[in-house]
Structure formats: C-alpha cells, structure tokens
N, C-alpha and C positions, 0 to 999 in steps of 0.2 A: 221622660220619667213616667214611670207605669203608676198609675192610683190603684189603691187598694180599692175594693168591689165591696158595698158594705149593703146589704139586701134587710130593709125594714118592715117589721110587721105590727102595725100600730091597732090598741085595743083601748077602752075608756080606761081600765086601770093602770097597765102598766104593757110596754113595747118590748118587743124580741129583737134583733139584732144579728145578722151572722155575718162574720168580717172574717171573706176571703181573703189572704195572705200568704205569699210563701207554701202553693199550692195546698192550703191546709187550711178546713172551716174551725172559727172559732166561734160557737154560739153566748149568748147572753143574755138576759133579762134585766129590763131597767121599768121603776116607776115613771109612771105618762105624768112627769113635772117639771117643774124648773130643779129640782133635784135631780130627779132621774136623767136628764138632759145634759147635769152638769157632770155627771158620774158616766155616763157617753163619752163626752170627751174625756174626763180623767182617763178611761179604761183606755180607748184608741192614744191616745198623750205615753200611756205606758208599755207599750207596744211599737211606740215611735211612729204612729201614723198621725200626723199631720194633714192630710187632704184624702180625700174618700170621693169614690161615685161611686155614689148612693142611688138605691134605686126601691122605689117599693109599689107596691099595685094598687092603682087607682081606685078603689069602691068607696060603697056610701058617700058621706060631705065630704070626705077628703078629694073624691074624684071632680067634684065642682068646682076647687079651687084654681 
C-alpha cells in the first residue's frame, strides 16, 4: 500500500498542509489547535486517506523534540 505524502508547515497561529495524492497537490490551511488538528483529520477522512507520511522540517523547538 502506498501512503499519501502529506508535507507540514507549522507556524504559532495556524499550519499549511499539502497532501500529495493521485499525482496532484492539494494545499490547505488549518488553525495550530485541537481544532484545527481535528478539521486535519476531517479534511484527509474526506479524501479517504487514512494513514499519511508525513513529513515537515525540523527548525526552531520543534527541531529539539
């Protein structure tokens, strides 16, 4: 099974999102919350993806983790 590619770009207010698929990017914007996290999954849920690697680039505190 091939996972969809799903490249994150995380900011204090709100994160970008582009979910490679079916050779075709679909970009996005969600609030950095337990909201905008759950409207994440809704949106990939409706799209019928299920499982993602995900990938996004290490800087600032998120690279420490």
């Amino acid at each position: 099974m091939m996972l969809s590619k799903l490249g994150i770009d995380v900011a204090k207010h709100d994160f970008e999102v582009a979910l490679w698929r079916e050779e075709k990017l679909r970009p996005k914007k969600f609030e950095n919350s337990v909201v905008g996290f759950h409207a994440l999954s809704a949106w990939l849920a409706q799209r019928g993806v299920h499982q993602v690697h995900a990938v996004m680039e290490a800087t600032g505190t998120f690279g420490s983790l």
